[in-house]
Residue frames as a rotation matrix with the C-alpha (Angstrom) as fourth column:
UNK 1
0.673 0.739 0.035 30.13
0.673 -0.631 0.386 41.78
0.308 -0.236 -0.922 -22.19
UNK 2
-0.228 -0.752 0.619 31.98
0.380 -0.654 -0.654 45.09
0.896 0.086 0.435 -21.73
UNK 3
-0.250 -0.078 -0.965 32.35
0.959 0.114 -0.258 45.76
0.131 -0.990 0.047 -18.08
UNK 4
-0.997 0.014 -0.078 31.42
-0.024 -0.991 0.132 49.58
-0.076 0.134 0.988 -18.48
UNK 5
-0.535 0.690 -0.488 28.01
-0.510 0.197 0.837 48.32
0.674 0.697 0.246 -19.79
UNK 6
-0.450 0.445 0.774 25.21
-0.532 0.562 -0.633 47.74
-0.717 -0.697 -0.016 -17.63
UNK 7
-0.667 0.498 0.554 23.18
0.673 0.721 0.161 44.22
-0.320 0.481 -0.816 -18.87
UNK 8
-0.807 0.478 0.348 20.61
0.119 -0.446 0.887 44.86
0.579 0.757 0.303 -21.31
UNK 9
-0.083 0.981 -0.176 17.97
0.821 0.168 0.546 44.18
0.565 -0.099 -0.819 -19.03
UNK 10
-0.404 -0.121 -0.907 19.16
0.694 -0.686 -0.218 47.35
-0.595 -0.718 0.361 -16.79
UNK 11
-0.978 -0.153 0.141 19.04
0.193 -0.416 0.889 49.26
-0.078 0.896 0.436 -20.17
UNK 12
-0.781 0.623 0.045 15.54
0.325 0.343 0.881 48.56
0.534 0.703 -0.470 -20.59
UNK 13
0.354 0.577 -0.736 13.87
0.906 -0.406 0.118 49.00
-0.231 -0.709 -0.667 -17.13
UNK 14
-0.512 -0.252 -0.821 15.78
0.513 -0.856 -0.058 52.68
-0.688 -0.451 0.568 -17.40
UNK 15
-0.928 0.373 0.000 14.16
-0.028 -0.072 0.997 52.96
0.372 0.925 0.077 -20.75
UNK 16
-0.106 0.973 -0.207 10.55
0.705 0.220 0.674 51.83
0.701 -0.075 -0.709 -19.37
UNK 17
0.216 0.151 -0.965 11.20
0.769 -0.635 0.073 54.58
-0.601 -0.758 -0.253 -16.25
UNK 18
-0.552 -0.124 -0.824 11.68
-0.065 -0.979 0.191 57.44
-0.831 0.159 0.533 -19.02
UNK 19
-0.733 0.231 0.640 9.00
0.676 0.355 0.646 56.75
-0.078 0.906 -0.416 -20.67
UNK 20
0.092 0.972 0.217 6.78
0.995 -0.096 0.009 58.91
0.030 0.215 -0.976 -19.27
UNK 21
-0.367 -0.321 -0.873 8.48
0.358 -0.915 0.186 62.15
-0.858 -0.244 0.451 -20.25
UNK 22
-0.979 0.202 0.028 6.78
-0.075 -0.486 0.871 62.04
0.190 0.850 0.491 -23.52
UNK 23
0.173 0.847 0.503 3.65
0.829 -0.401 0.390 62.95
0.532 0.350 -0.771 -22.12
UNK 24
-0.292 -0.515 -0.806 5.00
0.819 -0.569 0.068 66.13
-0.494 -0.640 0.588 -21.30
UNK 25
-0.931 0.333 0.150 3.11
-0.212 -0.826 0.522 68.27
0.298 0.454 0.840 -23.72
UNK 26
0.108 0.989 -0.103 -0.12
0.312 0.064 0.948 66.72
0.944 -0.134 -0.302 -21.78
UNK 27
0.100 0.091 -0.991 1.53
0.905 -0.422 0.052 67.90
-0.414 -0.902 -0.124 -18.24
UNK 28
-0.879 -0.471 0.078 1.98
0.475 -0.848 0.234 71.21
-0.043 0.243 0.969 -19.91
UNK 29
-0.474 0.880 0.033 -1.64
0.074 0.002 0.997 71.28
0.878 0.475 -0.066 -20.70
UNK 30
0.548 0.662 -0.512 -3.09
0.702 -0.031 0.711 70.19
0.455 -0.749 -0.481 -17.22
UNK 31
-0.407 -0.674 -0.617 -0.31
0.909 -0.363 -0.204 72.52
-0.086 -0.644 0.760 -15.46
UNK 32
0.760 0.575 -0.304 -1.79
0.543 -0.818 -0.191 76.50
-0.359 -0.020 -0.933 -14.48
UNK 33
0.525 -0.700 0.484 -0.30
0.508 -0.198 -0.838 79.30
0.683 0.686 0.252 -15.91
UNK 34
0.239 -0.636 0.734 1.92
-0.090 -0.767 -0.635 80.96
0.967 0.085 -0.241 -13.64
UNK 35
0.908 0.361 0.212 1.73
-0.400 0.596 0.697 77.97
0.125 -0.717 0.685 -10.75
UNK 36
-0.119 -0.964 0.236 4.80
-0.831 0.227 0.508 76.79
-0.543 -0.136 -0.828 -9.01
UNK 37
0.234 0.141 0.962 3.45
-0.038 0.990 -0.136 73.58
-0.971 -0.004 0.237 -10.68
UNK 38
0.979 -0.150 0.137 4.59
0.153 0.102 -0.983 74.53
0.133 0.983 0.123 -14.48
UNK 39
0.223 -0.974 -0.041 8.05
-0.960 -0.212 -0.185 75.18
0.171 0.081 -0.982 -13.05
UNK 40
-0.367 -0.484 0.794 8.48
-0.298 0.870 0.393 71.59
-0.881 -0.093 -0.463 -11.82
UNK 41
0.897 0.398 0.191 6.72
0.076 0.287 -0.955 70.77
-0.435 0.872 0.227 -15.58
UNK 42
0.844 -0.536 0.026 9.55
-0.382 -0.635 -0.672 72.53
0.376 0.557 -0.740 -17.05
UNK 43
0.005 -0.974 -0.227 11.91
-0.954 0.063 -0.291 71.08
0.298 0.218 -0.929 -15.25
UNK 44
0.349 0.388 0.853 10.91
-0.628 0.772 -0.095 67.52
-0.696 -0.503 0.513 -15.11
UNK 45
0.931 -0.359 -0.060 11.81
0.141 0.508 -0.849 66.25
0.336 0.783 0.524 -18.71
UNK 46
0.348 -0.895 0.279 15.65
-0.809 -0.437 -0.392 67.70
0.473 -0.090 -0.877 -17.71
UNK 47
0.014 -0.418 0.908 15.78
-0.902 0.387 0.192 65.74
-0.432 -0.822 -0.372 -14.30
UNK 48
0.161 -0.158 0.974 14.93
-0.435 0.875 0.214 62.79
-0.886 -0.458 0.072 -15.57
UNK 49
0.822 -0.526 -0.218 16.98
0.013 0.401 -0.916 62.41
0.569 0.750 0.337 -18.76
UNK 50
0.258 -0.943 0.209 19.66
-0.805 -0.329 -0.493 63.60
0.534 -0.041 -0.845 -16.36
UNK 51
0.058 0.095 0.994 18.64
-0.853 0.522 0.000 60.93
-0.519 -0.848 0.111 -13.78
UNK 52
0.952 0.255 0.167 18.17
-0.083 0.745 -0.662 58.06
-0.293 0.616 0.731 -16.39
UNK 53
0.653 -0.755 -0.067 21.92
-0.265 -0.145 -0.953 58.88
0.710 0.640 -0.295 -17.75
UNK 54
0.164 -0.292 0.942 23.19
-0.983 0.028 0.180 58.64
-0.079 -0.956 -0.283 -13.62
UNK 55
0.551 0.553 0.626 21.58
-0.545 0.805 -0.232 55.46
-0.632 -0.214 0.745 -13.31
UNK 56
0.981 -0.171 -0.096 22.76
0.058 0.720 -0.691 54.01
0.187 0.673 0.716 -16.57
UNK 57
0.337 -0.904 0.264 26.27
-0.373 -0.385 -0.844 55.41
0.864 0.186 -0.467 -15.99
UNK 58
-0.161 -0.430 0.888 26.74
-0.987 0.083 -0.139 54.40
-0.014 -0.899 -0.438 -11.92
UNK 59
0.876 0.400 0.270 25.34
-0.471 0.831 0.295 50.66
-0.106 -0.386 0.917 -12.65
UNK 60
0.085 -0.916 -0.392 29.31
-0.092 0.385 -0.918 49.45
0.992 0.115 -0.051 -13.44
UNK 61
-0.594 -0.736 -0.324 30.71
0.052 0.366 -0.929 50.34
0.803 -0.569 -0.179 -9.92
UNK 62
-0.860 0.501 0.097 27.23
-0.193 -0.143 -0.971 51.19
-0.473 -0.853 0.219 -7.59
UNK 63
-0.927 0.373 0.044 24.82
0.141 0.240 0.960 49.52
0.347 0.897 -0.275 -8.63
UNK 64
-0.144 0.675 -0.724 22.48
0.885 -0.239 -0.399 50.40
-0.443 -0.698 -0.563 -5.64
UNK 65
-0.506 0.498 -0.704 22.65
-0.312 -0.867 -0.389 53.97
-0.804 0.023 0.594 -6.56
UNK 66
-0.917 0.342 -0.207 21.39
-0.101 0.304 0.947 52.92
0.387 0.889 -0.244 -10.34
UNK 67
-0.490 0.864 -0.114 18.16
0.526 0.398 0.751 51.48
0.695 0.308 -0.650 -8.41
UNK 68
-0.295 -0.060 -0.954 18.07
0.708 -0.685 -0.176 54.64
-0.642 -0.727 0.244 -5.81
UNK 69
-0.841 0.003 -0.542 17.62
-0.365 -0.742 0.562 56.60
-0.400 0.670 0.625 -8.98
UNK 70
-0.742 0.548 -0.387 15.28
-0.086 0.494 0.865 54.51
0.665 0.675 -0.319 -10.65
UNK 71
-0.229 0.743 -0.629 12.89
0.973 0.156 -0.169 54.59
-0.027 -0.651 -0.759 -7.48
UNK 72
-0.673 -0.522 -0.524 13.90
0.344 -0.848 0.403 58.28
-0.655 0.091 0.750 -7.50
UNK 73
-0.991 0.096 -0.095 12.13
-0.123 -0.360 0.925 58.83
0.054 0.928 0.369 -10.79
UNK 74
-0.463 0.885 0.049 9.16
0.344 0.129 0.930 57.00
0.817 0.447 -0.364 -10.17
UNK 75
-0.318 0.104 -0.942 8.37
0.948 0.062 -0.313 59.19
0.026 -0.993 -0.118 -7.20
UNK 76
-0.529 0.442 -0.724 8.50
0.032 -0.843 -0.537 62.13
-0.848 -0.307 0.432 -8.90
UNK 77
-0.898 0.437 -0.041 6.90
-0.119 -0.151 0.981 61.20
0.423 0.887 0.188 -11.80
UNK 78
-0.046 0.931 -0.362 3.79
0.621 0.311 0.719 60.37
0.782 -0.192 -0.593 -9.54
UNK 79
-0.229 0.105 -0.968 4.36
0.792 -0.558 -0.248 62.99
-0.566 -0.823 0.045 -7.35
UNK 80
-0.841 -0.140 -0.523 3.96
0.029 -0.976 0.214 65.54
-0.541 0.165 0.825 -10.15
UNK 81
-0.625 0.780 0.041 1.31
0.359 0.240 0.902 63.55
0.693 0.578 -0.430 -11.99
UNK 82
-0.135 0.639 -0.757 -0.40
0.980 0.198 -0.007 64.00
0.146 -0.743 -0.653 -8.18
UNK 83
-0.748 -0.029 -0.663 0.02
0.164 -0.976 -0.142 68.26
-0.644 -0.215 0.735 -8.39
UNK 84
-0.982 0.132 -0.132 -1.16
-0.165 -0.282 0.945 68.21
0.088 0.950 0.299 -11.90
UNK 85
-0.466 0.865 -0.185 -4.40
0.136 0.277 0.951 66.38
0.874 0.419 -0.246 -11.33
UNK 86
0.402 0.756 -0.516 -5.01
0.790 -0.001 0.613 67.74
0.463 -0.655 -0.598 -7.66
UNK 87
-0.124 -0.692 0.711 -4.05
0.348 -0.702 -0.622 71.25
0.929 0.170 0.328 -7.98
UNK 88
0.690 0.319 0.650 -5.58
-0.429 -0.544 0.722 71.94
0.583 -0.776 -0.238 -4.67
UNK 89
0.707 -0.426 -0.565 -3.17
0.698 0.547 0.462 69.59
0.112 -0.721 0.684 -2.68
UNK 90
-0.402 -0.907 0.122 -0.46
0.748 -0.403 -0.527 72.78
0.528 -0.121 0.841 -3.29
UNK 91
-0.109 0.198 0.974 -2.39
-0.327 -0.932 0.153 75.24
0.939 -0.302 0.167 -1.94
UNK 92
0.878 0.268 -0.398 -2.88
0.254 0.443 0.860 73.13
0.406 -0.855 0.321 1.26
UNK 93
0.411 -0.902 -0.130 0.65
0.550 0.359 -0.754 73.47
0.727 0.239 0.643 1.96
């Protein structure tokens, strides 16, 4: 095994935590036009290829941060799923 290289199973869970950027033409859909909530759309696929690449890249020498990220993600992927389908929770704010 090449020491650079996290284990396959790391591989995979980061894989299974960026999966749900391909329903990103359905958050585009539920998202208002001109709502602070289509800017985090817009910039949600970014973060979390960039975050998925972290993760895979820091599990050699920190592997804590790897699962800091990976918790990371699924926070805001359910935090934005939670804007999208209860636009009123932003206006509470």
């Amino acid at each position: 095994m090449n020491p650079g290289r996290p284990p396959l199973w790391v591989t995979i869970l980061i894989i299974i935590f960026l999966l749900p950027v391909t329903a990103f033409p359905v958050m585009l859909n539920h998202a208002a036009p001109g709502s602070e909530t289509l800017t985090f759309v817009w910039i949600y696929p970014f973060y979390m290829l960039l975050s998925a690449w972290l993760a895979y890249n820091a599990y050699a020498s920190r592997s804590y941060i790897t699962v800091v990220l990976l918790a990371l993600m699924a926070l805001s992927t359910a935090a934005l799923w939670i804007l999208l389908l209860n636009p009123e929770t932003l206006e509470m704010v």
